[in-house]
N, C-alpha and C positions, 0 to 999 in steps of 0.2 A: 582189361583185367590186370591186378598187380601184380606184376612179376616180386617172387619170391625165390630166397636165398637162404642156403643153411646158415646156421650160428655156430661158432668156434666153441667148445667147452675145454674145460682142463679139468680130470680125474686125475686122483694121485693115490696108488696103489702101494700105502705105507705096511711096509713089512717089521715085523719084531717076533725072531723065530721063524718057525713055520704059519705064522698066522698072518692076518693082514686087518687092518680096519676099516670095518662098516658101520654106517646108520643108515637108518629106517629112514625113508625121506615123509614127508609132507607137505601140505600146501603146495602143490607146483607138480606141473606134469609129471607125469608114470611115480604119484602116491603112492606110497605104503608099500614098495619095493627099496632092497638094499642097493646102497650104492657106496663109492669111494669117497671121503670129502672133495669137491671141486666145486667151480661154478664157471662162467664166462670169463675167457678171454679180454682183459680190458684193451681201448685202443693204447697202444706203443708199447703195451705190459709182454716182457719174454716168457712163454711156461711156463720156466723155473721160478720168476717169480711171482706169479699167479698161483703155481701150486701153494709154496709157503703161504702168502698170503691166505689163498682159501681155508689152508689147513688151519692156519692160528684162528680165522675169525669163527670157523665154524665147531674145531675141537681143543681150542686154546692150548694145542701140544705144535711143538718145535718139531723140524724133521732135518733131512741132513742127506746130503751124497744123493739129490736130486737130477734123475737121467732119465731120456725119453725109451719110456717101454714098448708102444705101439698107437697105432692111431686106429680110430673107429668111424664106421657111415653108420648113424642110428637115426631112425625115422622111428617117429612119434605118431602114429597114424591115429588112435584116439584123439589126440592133443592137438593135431594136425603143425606138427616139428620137426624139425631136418636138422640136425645137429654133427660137425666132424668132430669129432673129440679124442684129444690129445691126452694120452695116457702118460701119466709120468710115473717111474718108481720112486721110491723115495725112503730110507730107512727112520725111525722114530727115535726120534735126539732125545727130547725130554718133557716133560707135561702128564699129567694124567688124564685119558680123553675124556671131555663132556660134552653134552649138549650146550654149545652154547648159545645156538636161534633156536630157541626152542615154538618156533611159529615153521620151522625149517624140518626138522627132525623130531622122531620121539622116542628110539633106541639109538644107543651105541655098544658096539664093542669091536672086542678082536678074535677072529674065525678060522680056524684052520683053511686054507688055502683047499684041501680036499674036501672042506663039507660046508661050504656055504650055505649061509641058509637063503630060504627061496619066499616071495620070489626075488629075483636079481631085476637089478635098474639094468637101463637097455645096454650103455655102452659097457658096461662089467658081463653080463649073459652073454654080448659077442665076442669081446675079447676070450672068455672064459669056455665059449665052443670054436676058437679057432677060427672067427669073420672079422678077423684085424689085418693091418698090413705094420709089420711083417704075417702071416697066416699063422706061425706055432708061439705065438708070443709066448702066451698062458703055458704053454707045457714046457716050450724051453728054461721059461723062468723060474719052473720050480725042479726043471732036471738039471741045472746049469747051476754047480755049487759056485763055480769064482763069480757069475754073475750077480749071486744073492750076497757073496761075502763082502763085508766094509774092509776087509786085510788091506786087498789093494787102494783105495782110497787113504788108510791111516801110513802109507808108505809115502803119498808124497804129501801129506801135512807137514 
């Protein structure tokens, strides 16, 4: 029997406001659930930049002040998938987001952080109930104003 191994992802949980951006996934496991822009871990690629990267290719917008928010165990049990995934924050530099795999996605936008819409892609639904490590990501993140604020980052540019 083959032995089997999770895959590494990188989500990136771009904030502007109290909102955050999603699209509608397709073609590719757990369809037609929202998720964050991300995709796979490439070999020698850091998070950070895996996130930018994924973010420009998939919503041709820039981000900025890129830090790790939490990490996720999400199992694809349809799909038969094991994925850890590397949650990164990230705030929105500049671009106006689009579909641009559009064989990848078929909504975009940006969502109030309290009313996502449903349903939610696997490693956003655990993050977002509290099955991350650190365990209060999601709530700290959005009760933790200096956390969300770029103040401190424009201090040491």
């Amino acid at each position: 029997m083959k032995k089997l191994f999770p895959k590494v992802g990188v989500g990136v949980i771009i904030r502007k406001g109290k909102k955050i951006l999603l699209l509608k996934r397709i073609g590719a496991h757990d369809a037609n659930t929202w998720c964050p822009p991300g995709g796979h871990l490439e070999w020698e690629e850091s998070p950070e930049h895996c996130a930018k990267r994924e973010v420009k290719e998939e919503t041709g917008c820039q981000i900025k002040n890129v830090r790790l928010l939490a990490v996720t165990n999400d199992k694809f049990k349809k799909d038969k998938k094991h994925y850890i995934t590397i949650l990164m924050l990230a705030s929105h530099k500049s671009g106006k987001p689009r579909i641009c795999e559009k064989d990848r996605a078929a909504d975009i936008g940006w969502f109030p952080y309290n009313k996502l819409p449903k349903p939610l892609f696997v490693s956003l639904f655990n993050l977002s109930n509290n099955n991350s490590y650190p365990k209060n990501a999601w709530k700290k993140l959005f009760q933790n104003h200096d956390f969300l604020s770029d103040r401190r980052n424009k201090k040491q540019a």
